[in-house]
C-alpha positions as CSV (number, residue, x, y, z in Angstrom):
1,X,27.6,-16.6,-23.1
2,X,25.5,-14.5,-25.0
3,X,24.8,-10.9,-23.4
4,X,22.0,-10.3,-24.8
5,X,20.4,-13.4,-23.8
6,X,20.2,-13.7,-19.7
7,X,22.0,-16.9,-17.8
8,X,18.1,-17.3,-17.0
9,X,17.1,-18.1,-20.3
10,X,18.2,-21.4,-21.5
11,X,17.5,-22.7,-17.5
12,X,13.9,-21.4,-18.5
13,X,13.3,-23.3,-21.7
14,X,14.8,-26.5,-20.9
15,X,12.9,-26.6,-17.5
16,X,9.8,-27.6,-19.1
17,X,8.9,-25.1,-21.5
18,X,5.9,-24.5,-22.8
19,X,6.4,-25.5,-26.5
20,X,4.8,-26.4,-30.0
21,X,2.4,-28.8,-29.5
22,X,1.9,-29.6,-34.0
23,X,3.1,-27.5,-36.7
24,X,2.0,-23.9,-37.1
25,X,1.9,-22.6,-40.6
26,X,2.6,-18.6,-40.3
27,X,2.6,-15.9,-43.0
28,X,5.9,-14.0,-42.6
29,X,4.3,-11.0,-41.2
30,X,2.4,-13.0,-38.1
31,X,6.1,-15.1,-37.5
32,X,7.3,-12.4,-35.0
33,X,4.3,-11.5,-32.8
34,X,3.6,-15.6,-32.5
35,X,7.3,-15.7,-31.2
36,X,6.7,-13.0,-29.1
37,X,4.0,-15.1,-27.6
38,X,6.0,-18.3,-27.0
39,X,8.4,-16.2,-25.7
40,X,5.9,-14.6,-23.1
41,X,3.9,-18.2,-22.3
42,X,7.3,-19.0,-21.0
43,X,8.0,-16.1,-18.7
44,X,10.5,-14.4,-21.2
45,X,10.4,-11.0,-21.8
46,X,12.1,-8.4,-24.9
47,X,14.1,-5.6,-23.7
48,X,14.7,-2.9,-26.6
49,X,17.8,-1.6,-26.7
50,X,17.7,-0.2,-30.0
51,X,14.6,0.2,-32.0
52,X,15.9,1.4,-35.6
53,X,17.6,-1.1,-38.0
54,X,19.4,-3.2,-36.9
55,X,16.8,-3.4,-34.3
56,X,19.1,-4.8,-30.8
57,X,16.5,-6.5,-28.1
58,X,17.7,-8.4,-25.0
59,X,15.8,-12.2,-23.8
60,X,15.5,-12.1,-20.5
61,X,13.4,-14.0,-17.7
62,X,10.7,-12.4,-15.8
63,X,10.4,-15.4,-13.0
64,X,14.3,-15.4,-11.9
65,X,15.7,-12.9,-9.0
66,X,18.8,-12.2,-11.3
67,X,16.8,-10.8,-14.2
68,X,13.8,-9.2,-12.4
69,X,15.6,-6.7,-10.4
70,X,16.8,-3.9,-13.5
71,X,13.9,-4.9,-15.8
72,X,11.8,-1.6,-15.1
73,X,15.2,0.6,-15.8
74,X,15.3,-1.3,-19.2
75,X,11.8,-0.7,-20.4
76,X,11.3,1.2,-23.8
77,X,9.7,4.4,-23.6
78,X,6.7,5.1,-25.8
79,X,4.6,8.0,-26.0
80,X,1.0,7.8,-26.7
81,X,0.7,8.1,-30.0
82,X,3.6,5.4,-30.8
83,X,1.9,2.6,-28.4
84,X,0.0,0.9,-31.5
85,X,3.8,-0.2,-31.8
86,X,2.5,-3.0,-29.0
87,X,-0.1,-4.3,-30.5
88,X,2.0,-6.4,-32.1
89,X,4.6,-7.2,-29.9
90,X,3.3,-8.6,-26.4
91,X,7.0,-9.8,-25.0
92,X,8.0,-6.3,-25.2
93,X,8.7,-4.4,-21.8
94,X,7.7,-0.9,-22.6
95,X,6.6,2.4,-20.1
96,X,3.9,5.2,-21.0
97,X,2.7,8.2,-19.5
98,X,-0.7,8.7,-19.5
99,X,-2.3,12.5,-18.5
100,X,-5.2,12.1,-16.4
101,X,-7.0,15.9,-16.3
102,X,-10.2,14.7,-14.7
103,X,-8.9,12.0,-12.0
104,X,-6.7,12.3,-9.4
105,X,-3.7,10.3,-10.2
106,X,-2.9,8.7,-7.1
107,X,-6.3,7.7,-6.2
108,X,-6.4,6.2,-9.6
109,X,-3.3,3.9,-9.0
110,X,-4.4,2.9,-5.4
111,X,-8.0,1.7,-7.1
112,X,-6.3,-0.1,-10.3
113,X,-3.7,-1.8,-8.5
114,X,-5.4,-4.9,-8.6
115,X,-5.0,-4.8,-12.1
116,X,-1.7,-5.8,-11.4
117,X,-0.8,-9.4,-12.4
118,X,3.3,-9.2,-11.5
119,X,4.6,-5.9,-9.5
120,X,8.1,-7.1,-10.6
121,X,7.6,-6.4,-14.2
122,X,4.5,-4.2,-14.2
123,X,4.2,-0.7,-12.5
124,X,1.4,2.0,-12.0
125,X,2.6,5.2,-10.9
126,X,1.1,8.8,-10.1
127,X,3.7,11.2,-11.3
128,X,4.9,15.2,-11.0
129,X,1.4,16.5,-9.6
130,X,-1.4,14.8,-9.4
131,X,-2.6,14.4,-13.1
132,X,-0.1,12.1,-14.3
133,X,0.6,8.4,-14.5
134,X,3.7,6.4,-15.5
135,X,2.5,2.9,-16.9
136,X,4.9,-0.2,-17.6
137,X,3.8,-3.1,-18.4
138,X,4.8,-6.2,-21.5
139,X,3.0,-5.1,-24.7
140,X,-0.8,-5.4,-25.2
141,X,-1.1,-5.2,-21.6
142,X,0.4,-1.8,-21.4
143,X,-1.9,-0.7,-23.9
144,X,-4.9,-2.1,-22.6
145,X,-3.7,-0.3,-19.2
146,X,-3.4,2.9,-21.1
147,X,-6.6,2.6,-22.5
148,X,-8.3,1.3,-19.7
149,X,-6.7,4.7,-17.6
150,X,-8.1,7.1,-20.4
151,X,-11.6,5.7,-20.4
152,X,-11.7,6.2,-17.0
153,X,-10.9,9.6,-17.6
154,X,-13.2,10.5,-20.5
155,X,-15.9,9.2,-17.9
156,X,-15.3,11.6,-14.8
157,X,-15.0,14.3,-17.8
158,X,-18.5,13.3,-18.9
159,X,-19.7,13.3,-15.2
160,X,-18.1,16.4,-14.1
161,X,-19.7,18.1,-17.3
162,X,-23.0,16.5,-16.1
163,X,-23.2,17.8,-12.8
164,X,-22.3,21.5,-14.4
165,X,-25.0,21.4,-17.0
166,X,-27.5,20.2,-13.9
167,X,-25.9,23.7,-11.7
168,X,-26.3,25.6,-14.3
169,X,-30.2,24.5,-15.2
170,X,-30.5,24.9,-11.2
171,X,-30.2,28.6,-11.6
């Protein structure tokens, strides 16, 4: 058995995977995000285990018990500025922190938690005080979260400087 391929895996694709349809002519540099994306349309997932050359990544399910229960703990950690890393790579599990200054953290994660699509592979959570917010989620979604989080806070930073400017011309 491969361990860096879960027991999960090989159960997954030959239970009806979702597959090729006709050939797909790729240029070299599209070949791994358009695996990525097979991988994800079938409920596989990458876990990073070492990101420099050789680069070392695990296949594992996101569906079955077995594989669900440490896939948080193996999520890579990206800081902001590295998250255009994702772009390209949607079957990656990765985790981001995200500093909310204008928003209360945990009122932000009760209101977006319908975002959610799978609690068992994505997570929202307010962290240290209440201007923080610990993101995980596969690839583009994680940066659309991130992005989606920051928006909201560049908006209640326009708002709160809106209502000072009107205090201010109140006097």
């Amino acid at each position: 058995m491969n361990p860096l391929i879960s027991e999960e895996v090989p159960k997954t694709l030959s239970g009806g995977a979702k597959l090729l349809q006709a050939p797909v002519e790729l240029v070299p540099q599209a070949a791994w995000s358009f695996i990525e994306t097979l991988l994800l349309g079938n409920d596989l997932l990458l876990i990073v285990h070492r990101r420099e050359a050789p680069c070392l990544v695990a296949v594992v399910s996101s569906t079955l018990a077995k594989s669900r229960m440490n896939l948080k703990q193996g999520s890579l950690w990206l800081e902001r500025e590295e998250l255009d890393f994702l772009e390209q790579r949607p079957a990656v599990l990765a985790t981001s922190l995200v500093r909310t200054p204008h928003l209360n953290a945990r009122q932000l994660v009760n209101s977006l938690r319908g975002l959610m699509m799978d609690i068992a592979i994505q997570g929202m959570v307010p962290a240290g005080g209440s201007r923080l917010v610990i993101l995980i989620s596969p690839g583009g979604v994680l940066l659309d979260l991130v992005k989606t989080v920051e928006e909201m806070d560049a908006a209640q930073a326009e708002r709160l400087a809106d209502e000072q400017r009107e205090i201010g011309d109140a006097k």
